[in-house]
Backbone as JSON Lines, residues from 0, in Angstrom:
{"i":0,"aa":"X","n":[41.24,-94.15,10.34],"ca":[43.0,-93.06,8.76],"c":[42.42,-93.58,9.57]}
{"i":1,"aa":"X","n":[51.5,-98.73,12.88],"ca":[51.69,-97.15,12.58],"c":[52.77,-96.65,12.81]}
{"i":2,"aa":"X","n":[54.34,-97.05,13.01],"ca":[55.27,-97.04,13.68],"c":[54.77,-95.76,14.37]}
{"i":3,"aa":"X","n":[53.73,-95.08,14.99],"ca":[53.11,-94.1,15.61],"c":[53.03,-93.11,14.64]}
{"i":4,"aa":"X","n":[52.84,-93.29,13.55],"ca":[52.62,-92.27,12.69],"c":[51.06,-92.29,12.21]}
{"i":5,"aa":"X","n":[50.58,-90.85,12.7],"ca":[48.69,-90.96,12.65],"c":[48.94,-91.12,11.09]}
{"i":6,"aa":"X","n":[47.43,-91.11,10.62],"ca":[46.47,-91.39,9.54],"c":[45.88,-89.73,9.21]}
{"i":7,"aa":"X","n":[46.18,-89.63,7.58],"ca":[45.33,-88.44,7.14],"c":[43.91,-88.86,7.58]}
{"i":8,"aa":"X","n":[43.26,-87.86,8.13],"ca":[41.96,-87.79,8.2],"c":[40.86,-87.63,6.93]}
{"i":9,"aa":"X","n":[40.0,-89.06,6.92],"ca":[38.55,-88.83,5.94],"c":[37.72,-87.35,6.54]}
{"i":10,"aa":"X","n":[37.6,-86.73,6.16],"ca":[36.9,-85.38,6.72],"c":[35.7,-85.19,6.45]}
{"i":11,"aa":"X","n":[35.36,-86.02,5.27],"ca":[33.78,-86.14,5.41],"c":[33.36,-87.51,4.56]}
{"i":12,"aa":"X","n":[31.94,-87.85,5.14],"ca":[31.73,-88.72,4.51],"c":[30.42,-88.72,3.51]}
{"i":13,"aa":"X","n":[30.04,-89.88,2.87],"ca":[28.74,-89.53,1.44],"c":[28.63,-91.12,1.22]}
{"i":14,"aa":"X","n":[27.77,-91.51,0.65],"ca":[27.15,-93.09,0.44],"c":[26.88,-92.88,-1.22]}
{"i":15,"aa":"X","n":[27.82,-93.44,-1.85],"ca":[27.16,-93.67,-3.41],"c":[27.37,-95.19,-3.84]}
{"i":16,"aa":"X","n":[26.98,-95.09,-5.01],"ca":[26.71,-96.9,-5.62],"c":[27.32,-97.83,-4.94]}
{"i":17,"aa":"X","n":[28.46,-98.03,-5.61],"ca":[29.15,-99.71,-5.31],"c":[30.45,-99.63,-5.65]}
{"i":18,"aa":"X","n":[30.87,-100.83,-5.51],"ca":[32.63,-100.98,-5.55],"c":[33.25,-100.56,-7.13]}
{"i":19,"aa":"X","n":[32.05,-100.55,-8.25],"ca":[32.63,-100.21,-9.56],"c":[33.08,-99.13,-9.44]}
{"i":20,"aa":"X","n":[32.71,-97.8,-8.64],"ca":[33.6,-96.7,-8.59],"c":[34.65,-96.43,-8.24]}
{"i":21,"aa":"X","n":[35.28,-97.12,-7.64],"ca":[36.57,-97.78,-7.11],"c":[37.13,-97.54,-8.69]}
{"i":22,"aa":"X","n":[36.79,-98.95,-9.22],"ca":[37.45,-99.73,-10.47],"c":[37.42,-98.53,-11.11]}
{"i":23,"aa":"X","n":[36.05,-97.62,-11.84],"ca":[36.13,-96.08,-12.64],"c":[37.08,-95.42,-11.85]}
{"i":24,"aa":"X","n":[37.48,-95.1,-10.75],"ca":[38.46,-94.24,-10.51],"c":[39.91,-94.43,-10.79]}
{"i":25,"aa":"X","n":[39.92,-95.97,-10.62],"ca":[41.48,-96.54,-10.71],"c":[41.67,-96.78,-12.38]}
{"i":26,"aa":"X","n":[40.67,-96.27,-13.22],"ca":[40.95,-96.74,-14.39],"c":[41.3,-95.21,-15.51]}
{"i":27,"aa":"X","n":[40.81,-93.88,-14.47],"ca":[41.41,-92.61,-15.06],"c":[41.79,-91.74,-13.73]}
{"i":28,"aa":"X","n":[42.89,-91.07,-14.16],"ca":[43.94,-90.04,-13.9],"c":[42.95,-88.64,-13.67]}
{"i":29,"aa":"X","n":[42.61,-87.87,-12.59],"ca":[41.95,-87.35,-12.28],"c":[42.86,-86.15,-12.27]}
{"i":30,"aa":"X","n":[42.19,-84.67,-12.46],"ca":[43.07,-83.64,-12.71],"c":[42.47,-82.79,-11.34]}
{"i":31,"aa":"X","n":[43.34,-81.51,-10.86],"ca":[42.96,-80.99,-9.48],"c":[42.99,-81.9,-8.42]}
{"i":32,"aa":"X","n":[41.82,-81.92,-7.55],"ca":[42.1,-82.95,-6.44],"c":[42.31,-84.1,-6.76]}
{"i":33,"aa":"X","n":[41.99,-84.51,-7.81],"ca":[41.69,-86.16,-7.62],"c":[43.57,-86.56,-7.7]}
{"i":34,"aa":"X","n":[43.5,-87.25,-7.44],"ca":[44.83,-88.55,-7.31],"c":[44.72,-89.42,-8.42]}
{"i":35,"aa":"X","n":[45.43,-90.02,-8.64],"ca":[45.47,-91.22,-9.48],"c":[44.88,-92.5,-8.75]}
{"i":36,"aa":"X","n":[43.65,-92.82,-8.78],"ca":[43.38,-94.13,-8.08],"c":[44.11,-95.3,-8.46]}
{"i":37,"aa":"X","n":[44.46,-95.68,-9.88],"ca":[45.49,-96.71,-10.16],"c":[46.64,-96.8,-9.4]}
{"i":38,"aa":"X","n":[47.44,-95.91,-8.9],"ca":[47.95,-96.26,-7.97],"c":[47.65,-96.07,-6.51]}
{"i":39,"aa":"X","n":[46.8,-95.67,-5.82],"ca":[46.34,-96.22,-4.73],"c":[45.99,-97.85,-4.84]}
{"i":40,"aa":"X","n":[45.46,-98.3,-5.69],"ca":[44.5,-99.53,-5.34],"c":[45.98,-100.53,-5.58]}
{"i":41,"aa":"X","n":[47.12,-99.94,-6.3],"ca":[48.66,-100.64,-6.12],"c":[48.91,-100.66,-4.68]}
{"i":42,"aa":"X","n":[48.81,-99.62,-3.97],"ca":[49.81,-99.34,-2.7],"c":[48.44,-99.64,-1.45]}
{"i":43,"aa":"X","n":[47.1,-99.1,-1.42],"ca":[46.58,-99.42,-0.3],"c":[46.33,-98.13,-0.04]}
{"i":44,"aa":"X","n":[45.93,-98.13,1.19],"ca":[45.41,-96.9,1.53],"c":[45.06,-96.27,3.2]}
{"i":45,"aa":"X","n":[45.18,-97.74,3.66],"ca":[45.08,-97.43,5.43],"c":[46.2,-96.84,6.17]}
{"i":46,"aa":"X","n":[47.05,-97.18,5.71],"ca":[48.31,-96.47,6.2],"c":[48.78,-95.18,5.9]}
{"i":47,"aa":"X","n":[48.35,-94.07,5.64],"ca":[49.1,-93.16,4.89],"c":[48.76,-92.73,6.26]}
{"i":48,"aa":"X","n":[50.45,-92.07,5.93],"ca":[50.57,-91.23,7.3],"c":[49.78,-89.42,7.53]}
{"i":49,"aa":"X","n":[49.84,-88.96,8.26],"ca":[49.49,-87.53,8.51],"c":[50.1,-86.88,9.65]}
{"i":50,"aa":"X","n":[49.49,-85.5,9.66],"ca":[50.08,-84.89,11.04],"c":[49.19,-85.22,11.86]}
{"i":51,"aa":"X","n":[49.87,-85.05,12.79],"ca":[49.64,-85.54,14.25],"c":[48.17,-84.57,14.55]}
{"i":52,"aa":"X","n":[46.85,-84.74,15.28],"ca":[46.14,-83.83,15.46],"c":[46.37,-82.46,15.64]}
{"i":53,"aa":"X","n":[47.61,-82.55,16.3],"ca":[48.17,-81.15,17.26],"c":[48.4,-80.18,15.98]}
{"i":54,"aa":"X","n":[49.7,-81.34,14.92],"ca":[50.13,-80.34,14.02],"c":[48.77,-80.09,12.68]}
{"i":55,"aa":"X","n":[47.78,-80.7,12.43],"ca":[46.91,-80.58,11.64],"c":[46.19,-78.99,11.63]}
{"i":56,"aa":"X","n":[46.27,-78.45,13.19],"ca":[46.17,-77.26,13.39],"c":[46.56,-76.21,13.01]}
{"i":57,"aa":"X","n":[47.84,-76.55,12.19],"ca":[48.61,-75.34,11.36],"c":[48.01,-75.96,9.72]}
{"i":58,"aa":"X","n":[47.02,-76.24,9.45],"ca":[47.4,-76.6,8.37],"c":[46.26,-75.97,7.34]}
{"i":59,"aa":"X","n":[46.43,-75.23,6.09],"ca":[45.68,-74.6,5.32],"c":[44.83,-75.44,4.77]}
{"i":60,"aa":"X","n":[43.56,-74.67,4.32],"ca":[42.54,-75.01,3.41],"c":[42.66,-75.75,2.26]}
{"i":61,"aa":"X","n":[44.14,-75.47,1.57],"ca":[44.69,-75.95,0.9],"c":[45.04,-77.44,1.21]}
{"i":62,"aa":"X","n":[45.4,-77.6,2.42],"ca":[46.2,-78.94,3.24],"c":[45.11,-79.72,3.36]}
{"i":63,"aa":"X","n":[44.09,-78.98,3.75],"ca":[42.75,-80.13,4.27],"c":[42.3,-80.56,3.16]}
{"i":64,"aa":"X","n":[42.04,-79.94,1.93],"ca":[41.66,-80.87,0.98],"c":[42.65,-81.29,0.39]}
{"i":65,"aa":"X","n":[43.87,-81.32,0.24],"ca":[44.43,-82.39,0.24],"c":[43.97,-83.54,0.59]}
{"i":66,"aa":"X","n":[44.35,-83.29,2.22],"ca":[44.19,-84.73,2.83],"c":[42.56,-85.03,3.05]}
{"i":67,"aa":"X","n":[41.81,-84.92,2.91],"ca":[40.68,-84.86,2.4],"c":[40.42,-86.02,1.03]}
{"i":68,"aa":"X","n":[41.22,-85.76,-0.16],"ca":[41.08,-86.53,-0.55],"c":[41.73,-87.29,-1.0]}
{"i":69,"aa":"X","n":[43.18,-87.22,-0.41],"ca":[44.2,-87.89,-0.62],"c":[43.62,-89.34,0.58]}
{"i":70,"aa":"X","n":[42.98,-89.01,1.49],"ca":[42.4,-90.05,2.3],"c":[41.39,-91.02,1.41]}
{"i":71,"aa":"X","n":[40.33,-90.44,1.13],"ca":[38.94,-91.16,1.03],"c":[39.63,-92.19,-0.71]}
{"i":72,"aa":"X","n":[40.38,-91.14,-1.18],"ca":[40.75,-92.55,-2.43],"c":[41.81,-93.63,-2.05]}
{"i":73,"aa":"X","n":[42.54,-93.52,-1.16],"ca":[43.08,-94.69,-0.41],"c":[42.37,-95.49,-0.12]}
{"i":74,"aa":"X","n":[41.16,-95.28,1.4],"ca":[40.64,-95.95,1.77],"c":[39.69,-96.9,1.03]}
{"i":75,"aa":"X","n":[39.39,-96.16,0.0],"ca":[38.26,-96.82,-1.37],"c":[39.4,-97.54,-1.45]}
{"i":76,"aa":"X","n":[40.67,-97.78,-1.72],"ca":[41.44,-98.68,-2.32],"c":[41.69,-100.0,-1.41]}
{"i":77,"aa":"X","n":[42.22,-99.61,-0.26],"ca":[42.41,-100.78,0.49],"c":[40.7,-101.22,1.06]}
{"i":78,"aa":"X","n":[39.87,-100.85,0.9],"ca":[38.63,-101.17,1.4],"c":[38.45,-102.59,-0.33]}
{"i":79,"aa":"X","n":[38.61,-101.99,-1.82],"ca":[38.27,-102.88,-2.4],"c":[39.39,-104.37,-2.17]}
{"i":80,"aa":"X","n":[40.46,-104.04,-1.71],"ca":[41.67,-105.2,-1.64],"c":[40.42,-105.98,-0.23]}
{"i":81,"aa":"X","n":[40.03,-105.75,0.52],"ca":[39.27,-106.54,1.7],"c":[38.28,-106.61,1.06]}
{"i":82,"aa":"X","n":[37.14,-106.53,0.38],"ca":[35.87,-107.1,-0.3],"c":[36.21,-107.83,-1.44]}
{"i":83,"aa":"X","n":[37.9,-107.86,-1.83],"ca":[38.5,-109.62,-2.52],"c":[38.6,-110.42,-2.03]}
{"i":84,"aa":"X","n":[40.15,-110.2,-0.72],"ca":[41.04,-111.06,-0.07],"c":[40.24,-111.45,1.01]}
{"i":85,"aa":"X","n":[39.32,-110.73,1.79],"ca":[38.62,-111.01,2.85],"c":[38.34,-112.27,2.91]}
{"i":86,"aa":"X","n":[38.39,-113.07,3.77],"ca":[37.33,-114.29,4.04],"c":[36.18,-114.27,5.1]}
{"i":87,"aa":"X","n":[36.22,-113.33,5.47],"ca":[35.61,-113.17,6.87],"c":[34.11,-112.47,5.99]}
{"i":88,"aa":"X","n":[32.97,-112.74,6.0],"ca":[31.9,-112.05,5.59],"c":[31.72,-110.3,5.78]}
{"i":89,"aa":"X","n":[31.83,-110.31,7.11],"ca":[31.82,-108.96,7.39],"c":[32.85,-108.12,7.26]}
{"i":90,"aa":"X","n":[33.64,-108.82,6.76],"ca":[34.97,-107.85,6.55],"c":[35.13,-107.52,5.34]}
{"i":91,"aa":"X","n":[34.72,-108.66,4.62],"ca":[34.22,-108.15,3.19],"c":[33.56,-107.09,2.81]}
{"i":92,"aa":"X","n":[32.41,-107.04,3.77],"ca":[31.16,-106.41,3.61],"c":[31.57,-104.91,3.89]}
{"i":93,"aa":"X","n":[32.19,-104.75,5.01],"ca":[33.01,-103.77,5.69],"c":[33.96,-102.91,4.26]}
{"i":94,"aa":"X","n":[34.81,-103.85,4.02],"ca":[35.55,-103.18,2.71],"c":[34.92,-102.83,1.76]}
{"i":95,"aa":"X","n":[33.89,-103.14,1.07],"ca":[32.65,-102.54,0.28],"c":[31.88,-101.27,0.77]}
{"i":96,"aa":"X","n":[31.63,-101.24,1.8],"ca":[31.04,-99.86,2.79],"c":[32.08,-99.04,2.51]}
{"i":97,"aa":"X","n":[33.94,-99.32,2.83],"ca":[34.29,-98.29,2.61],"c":[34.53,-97.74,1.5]}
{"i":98,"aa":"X","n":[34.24,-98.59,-0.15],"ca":[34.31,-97.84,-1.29],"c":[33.59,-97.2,-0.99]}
{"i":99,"aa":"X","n":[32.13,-97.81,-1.23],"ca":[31.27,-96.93,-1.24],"c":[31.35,-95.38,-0.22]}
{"i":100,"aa":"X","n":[31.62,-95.2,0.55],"ca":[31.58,-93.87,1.55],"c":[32.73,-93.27,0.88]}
{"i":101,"aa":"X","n":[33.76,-93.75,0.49],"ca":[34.9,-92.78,0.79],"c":[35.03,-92.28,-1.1]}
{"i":102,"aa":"X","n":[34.67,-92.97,-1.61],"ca":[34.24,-92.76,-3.14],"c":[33.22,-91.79,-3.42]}
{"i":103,"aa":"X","n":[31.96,-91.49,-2.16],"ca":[31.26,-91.11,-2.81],"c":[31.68,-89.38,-1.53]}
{"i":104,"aa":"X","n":[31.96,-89.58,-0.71],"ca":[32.84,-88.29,-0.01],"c":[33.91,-87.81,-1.44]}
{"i":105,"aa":"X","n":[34.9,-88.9,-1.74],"ca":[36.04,-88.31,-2.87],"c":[34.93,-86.91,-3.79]}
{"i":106,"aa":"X","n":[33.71,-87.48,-4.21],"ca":[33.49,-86.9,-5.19],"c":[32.74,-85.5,-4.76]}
{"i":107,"aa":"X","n":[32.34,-85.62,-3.54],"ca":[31.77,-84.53,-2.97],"c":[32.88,-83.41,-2.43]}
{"i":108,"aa":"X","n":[33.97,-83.74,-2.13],"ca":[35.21,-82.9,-1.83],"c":[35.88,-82.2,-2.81]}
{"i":109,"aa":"X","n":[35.78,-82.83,-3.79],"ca":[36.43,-82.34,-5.09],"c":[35.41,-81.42,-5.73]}
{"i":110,"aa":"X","n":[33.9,-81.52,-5.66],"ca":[33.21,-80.79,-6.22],"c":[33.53,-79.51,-4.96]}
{"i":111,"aa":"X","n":[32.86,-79.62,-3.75],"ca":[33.2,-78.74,-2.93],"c":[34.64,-77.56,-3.48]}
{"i":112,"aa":"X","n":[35.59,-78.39,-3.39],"ca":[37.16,-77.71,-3.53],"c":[36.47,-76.77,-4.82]}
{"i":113,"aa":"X","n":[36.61,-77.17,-6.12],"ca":[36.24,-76.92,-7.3],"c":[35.14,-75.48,-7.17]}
{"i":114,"aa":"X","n":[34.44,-75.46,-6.14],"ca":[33.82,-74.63,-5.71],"c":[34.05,-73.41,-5.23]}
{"i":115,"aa":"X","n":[35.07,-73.71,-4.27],"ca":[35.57,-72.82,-3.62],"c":[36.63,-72.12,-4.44]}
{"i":116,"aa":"X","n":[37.25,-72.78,-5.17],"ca":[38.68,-72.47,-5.84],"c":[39.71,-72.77,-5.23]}
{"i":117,"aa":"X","n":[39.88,-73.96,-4.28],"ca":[41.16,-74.42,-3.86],"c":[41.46,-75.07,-4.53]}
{"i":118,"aa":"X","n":[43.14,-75.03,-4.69],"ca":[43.97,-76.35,-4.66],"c":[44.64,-76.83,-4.22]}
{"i":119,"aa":"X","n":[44.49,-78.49,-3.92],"ca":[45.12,-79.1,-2.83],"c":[46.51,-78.99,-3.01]}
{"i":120,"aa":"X","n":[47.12,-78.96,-1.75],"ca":[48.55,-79.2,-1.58],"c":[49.08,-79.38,-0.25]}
{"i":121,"aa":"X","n":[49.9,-80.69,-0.14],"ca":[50.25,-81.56,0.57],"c":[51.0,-80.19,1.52]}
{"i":122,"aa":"X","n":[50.52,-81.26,2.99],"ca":[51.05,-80.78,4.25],"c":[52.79,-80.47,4.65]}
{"i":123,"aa":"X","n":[53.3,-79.71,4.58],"ca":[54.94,-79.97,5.26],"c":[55.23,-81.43,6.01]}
{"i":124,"aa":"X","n":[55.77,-82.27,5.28],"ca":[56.46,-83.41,5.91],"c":[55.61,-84.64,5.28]}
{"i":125,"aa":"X","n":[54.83,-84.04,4.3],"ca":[53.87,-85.28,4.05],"c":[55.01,-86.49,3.47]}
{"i":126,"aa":"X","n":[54.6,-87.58,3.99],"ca":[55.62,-88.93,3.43],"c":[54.39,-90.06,2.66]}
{"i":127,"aa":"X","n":[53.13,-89.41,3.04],"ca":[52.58,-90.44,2.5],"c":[52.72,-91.51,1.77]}
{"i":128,"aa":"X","n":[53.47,-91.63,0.83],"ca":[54.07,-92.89,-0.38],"c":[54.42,-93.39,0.21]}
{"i":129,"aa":"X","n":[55.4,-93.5,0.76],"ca":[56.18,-94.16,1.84],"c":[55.36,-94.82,2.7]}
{"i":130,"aa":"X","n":[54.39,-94.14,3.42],"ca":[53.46,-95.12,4.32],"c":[52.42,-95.99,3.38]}
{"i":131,"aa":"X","n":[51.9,-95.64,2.03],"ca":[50.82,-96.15,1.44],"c":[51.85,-97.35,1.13]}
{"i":132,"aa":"X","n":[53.11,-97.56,0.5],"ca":[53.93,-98.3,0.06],"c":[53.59,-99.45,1.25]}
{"i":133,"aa":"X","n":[53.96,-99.1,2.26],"ca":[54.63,-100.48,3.35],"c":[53.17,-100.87,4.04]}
{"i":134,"aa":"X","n":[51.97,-100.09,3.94],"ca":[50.72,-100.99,4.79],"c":[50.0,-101.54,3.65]}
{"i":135,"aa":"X","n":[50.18,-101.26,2.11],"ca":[49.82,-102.03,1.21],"c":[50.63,-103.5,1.15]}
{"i":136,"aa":"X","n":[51.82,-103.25,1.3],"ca":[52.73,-104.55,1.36],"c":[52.36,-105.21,3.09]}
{"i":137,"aa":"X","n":[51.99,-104.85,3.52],"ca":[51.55,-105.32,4.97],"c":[50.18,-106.23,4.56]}
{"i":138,"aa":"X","n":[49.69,-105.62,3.89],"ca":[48.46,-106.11,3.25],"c":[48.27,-107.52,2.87]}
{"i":139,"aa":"X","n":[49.04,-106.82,1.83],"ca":[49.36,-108.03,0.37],"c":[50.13,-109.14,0.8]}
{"i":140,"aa":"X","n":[50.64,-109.0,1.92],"ca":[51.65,-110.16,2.7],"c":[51.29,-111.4,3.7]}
{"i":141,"aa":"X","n":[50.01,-110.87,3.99],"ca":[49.42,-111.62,4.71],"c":[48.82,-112.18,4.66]}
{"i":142,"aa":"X","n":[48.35,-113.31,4.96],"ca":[47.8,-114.45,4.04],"c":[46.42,-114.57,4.17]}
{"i":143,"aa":"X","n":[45.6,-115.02,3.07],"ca":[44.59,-114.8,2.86],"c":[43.59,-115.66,4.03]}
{"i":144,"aa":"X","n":[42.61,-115.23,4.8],"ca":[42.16,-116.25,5.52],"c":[42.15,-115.2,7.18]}
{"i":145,"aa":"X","n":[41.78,-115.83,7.81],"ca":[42.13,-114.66,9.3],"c":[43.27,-113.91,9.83]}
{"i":146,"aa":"X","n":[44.26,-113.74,8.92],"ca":[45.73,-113.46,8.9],"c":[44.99,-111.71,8.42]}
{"i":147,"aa":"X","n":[45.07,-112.09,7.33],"ca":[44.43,-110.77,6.23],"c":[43.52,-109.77,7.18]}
{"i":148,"aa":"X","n":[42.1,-110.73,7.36],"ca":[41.37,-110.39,7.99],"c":[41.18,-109.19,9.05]}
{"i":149,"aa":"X","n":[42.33,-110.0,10.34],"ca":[42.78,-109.4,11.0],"c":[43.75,-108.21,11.24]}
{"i":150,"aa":"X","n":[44.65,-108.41,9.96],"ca":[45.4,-107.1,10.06],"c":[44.53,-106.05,9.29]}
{"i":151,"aa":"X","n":[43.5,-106.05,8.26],"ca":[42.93,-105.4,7.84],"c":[42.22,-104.39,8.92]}
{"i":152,"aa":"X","n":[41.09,-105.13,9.7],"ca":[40.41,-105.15,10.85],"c":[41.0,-104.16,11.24]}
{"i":153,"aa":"X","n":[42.08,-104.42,12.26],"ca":[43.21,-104.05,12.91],"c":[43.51,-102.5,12.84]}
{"i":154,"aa":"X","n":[43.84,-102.39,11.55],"ca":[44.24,-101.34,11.0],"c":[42.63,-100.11,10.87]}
{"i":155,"aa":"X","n":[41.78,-100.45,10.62],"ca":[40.81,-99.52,9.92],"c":[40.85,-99.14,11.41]}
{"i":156,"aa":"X","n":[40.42,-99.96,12.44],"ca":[40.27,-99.53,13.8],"c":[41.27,-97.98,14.33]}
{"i":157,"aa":"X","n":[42.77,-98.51,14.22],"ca":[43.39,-97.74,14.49],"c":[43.32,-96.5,13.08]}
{"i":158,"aa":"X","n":[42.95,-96.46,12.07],"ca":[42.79,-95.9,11.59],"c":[41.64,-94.62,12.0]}
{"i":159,"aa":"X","n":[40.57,-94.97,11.87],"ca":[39.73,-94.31,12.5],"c":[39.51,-93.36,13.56]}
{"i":160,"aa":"X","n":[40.44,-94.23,14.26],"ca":[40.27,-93.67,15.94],"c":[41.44,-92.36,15.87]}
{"i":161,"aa":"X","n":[42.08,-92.17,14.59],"ca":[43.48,-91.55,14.2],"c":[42.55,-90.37,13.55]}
{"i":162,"aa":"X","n":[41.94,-90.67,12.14],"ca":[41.44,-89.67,11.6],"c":[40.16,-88.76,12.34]}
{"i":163,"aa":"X","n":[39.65,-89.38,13.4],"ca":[38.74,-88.4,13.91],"c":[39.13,-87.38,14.36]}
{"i":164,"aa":"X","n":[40.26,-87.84,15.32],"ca":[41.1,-86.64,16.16],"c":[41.45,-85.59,14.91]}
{"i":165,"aa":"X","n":[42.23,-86.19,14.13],"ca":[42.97,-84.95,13.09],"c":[41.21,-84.56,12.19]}
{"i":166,"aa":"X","n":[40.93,-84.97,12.33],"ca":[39.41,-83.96,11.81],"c":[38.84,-82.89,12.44]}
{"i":167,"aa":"X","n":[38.92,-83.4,13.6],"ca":[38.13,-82.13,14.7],"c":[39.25,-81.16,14.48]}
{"i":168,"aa":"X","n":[40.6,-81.52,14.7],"ca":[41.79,-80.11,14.53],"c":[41.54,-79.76,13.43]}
{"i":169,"aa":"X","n":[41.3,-80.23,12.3],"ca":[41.26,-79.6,11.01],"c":[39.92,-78.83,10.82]}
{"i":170,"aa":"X","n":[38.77,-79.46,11.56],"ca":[37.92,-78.44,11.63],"c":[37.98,-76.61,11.84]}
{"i":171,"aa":"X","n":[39.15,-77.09,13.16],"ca":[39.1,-75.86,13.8],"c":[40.32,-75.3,13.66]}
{"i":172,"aa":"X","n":[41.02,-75.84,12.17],"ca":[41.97,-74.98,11.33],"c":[41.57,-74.34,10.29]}
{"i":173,"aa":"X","n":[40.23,-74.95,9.91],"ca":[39.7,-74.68,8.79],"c":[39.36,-73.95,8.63]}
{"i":174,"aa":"X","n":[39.57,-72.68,7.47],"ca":[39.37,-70.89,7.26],"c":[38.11,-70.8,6.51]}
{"i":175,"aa":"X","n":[37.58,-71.63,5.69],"ca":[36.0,-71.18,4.76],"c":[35.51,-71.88,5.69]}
{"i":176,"aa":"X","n":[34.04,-71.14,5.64],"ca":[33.1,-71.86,6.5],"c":[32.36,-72.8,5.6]}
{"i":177,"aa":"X","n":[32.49,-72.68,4.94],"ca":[31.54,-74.4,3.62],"c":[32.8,-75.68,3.93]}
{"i":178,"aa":"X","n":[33.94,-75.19,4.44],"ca":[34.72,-76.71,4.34],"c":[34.69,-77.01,5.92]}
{"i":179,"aa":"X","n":[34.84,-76.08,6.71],"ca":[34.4,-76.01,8.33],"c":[33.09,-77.04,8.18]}
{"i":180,"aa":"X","n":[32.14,-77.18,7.84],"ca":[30.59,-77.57,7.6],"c":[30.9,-78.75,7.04]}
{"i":181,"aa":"X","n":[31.39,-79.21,6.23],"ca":[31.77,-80.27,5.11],"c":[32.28,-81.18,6.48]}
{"i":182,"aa":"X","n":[33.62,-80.74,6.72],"ca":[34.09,-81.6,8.28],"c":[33.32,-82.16,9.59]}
{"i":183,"aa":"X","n":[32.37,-81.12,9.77],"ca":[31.36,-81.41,11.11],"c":[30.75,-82.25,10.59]}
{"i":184,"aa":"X","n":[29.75,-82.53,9.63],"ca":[28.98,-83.52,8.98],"c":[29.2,-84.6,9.01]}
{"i":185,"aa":"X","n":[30.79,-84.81,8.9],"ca":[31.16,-85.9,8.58],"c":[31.25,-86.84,9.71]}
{"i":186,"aa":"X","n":[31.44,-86.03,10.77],"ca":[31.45,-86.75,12.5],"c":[31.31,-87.76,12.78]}
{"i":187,"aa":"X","n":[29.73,-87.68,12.64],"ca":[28.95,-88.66,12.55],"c":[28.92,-90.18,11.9]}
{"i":188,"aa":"X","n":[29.33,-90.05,10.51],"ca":[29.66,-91.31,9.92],"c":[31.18,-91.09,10.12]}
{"i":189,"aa":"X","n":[31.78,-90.81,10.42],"ca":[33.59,-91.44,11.14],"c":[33.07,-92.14,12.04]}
{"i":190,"aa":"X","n":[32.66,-91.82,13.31],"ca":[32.75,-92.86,14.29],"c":[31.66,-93.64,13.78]}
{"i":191,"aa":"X","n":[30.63,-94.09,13.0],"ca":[29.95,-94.63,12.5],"c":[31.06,-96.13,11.92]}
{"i":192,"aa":"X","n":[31.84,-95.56,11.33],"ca":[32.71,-96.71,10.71],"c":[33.68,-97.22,11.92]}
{"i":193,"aa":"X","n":[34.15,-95.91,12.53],"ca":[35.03,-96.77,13.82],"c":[33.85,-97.96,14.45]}
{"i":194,"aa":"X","n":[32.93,-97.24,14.93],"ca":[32.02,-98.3,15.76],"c":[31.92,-99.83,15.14]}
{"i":195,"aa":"X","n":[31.96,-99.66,13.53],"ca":[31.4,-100.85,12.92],"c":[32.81,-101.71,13.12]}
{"i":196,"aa":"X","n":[34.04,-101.24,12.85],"ca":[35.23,-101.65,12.74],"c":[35.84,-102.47,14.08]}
{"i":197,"aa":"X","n":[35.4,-101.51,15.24],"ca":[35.31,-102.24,16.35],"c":[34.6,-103.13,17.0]}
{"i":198,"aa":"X","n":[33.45,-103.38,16.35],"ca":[32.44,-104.63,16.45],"c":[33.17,-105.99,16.1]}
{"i":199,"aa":"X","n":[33.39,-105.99,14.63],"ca":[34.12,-106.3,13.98],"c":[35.55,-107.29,14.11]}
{"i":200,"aa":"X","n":[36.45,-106.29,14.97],"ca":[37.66,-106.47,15.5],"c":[37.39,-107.3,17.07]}
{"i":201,"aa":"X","n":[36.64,-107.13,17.47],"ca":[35.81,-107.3,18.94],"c":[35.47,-109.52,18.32]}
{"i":202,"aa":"X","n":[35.29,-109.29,17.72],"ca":[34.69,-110.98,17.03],"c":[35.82,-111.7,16.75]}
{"i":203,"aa":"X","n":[36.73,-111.15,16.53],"ca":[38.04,-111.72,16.41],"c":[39.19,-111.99,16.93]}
{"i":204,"aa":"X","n":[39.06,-111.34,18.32],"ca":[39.93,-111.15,19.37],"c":[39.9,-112.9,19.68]}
């Protein structure tokens, strides 16, 4: 996960197949957590806004998986738009990593939730559409070649460095201890992807 508006936080992460899960997700309407991936992979997914770390702190079990997986099927989305439009090898490569992680987290969150008996529901003030709308068109606008590249880049960076913060608060908003656990885990591969993102962004400066 700006006219200064943070990024829902990925809250955990998982490594499964390949970019076809992307395509299977965007091709059915998922009931409970899931989202409609067909329209994420329309709108994008780096931009969706969230609360601020501070306010993530008020926010229910309910809220976190929300954004939980209202995140990881975005990011699968705008991650497959960069392993098309990309020209840059590693950025390609980069947007493929994030189907894969945030596709295979989607499916582990939803089983989790399903588990527990939550259901998601969006944070007070969520605008998300609104932000998935205008960094998909930010996207899609920019021209294919180091233009793209770079705002892609760009974005996961500040993304990242957005959803960690609102993870750790959501950790330590978080009321079950199996979704508390689910979040810590994930630590590790967040800044895992920031690090790669900033390598990345670092080559292009």
């Amino acid at each position: 996960m700006f006219t200064t508006v943070s990024r829902y936080a990925t809250l955990a992460l998982a490594l499964v197949a390949a970019t076809a899960c992307a395509k299977n997700d965007a091709d059915n309407a998922d009931t409970g957590m899931a989202m409609n991936d067909t329209g994420a992979a329309m709108m994008g997914d780096t931009g969706m806004a969230a609360p601020a770390p501070a306010a993530a702190a008020g926010m229910t079990d309910a809220n976190i998986v929300y954004v939980l997986d209202r995140s990881n099927m975005l990011d699968s989305a705008s991650g497959v738009l960069a392993s098309t439009k990309g020209t840059n090898s590693e950025i390609r490569e980069f947007g493929k990593r994030m189907v894969r992680d945030h596709h295979g987290l989607r499916e582990r969150g939803q089983a989790l939730a399903k588990r527990l008996n939550v259901t998601p529901a969006a944070p007070a003030g969520d605008n998300s559409s609104a932000e998935m709308d205008r960094v998909m068109s930010m996207l899609n606008s920019a021209a294919k070649g180091r233009d793209f590249d770079k705002a892609y880049i760009d974005d996961q960076v500040t993304y990242h460095v957005n959803l960690l913060a609102t993870a750790t608060s959501a950790m330590a908003a978080a009321q079950n201890p199996e979704l508390k656990n689910f979040i810590q885990k994930a630590a590790p591969e967040v800044q895992a992807h920031l690090d790669a993102a900033q390598a990345i962004q670092k080559k292009m400066m």
